[in-house]
N, C-alpha and C positions, 0 to 999 in steps of 0.2 A: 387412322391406321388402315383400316379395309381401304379406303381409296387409294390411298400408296399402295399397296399391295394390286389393288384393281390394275391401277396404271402400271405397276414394274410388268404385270402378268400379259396385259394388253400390247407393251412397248417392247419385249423382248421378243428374239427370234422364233422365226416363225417354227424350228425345228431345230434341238443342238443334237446333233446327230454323232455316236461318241467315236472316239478317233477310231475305232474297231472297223465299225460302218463306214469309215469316211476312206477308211484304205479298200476293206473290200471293195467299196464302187470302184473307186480309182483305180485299184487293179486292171476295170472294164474299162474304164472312161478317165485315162492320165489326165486328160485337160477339163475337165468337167470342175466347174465352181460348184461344189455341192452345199457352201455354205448358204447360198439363197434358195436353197431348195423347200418346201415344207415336208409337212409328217407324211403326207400321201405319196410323193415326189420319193426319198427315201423308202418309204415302206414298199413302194410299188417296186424300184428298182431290187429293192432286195428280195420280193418274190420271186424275177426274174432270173436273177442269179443263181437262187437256190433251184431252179426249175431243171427239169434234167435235160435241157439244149445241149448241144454244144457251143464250147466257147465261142464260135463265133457268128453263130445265131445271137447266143445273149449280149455279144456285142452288139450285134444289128439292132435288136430287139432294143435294148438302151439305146442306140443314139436315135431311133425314130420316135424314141419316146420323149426325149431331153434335145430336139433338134430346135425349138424355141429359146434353150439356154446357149450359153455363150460357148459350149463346146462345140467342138469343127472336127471331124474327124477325120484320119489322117491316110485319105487313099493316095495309092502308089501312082507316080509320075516314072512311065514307063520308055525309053525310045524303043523305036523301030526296031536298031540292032539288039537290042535286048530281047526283045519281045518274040526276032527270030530264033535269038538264043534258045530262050525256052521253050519255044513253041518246037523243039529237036525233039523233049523229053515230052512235053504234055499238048493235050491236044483241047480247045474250047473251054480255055483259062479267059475269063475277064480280070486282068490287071490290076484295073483301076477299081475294083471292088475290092484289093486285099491291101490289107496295111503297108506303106514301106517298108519296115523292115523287115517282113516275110517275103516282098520280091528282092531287093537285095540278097538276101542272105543264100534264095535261088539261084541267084542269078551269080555267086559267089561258090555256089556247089555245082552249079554246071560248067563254071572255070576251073576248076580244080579237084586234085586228088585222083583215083582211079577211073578210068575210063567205066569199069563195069560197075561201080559205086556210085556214078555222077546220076542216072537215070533215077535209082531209087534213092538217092536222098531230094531231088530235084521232086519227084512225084511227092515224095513226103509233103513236102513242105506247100507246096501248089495243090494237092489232090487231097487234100484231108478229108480223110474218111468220115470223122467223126467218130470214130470208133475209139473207147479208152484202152489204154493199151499197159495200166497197171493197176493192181490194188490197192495200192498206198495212195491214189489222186487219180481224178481223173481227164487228166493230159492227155492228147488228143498225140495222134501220131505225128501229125503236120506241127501240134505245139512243141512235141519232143524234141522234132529237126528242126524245130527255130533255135529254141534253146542248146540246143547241143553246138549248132551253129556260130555262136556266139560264147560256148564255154563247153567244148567237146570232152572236157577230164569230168562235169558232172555227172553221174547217174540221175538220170531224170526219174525211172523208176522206182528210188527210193524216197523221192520227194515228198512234203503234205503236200495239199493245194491248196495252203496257205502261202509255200515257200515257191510251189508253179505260180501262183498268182503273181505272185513279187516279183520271180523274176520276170512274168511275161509286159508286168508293169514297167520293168526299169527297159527292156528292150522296145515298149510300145514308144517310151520317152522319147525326145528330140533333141538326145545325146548322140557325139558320137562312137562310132562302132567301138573305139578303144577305151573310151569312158561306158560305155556299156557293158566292156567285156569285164574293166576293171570293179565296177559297183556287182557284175555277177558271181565274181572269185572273192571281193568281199563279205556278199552276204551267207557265200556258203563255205568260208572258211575262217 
């Protein structure tokens, strides 16, 4: 009976990590197989998270830590004419260091809506301060105008950062824009 036992203990995963865990990362890291991960791999990331970065430090900070694993992270493919676009409202933006859906979603607020409006939701979203900007979570100003971007009737202010998480996971996803908006008026309705 100890040997059974030896062997089930020896053959089982290296780390079952419980689905709590396995959302919170994936919150940071949508594509990240976290099932092959072990206890340190887990336990490390989730120092990181709890760490008072901003979100997208601890993004950075995780994918240079898990860049061995099968995750690929998802920087923005930018053109020219875009890139002049923005470059109207913000000035010594690297692109291709920000997720796609954060330059789209710019690049969709600097087409549209009020001419005096278009600057400061454009700077939002490109110039994140880092700075939280509620008590209830702490959602970054740039996270606020992604999210709003994508479902403008929510109060992002009133959120957990459980429910920031989720949403910025269903927007980081490789859905699109209309299946992302649709899973966002889902989850908060």
């Amino acid at each position: 009976m100890t040997a059974t036992a030896l062997t089930l203990a020896l053959t089982g995963p290296a780390y079952a990590a419980t689905e709590g865990e396995i959302a919170t990362i994936q919150s940071y890291l949508p594509d990240a197989d976290i099932s092959a991960w072990s206890d340190t791999e887990v336990a490390s990331a989730l120092n990181i998270i709890t760490s008072t970065d901003s979100r997208s430090d601890i993004v950075g900070r995780l994918s240079a830590l898990y860049t061995e694993q099968d995750f690929v992270p998802m920087t923005a493919t930018i053109t020219e004419a875009e890139i002049a676009i923005l470059d109207e409202y913000v000035d010594g933006v690297d692109y291709t260091m920000l997720p796609q859906p954060t330059v789209d979603a710019a690049i969709s607020a600097a087409q549209s809506g009020d001419a005096s409006e278009r600057a400061a939701r454009v700077r939002a979203l490109l110039q994140d301060d880092g700075q939280m900007v509620s008590e209830m979570n702490t959602a970054t100003t740039g996270e606020v105008a992604l999210i709003n971007s994508y479902a403008p009737e929510i109060d992002v202010m009133t959120l957990s950062d459980a429910q920031v998480n989720s949403a910025l996971a269903i927007i980081y996803s490789t859905d699109s824009r209309g299946n992302i908006a649709g899973k966002l008026n889902a989850l908060f309705n």
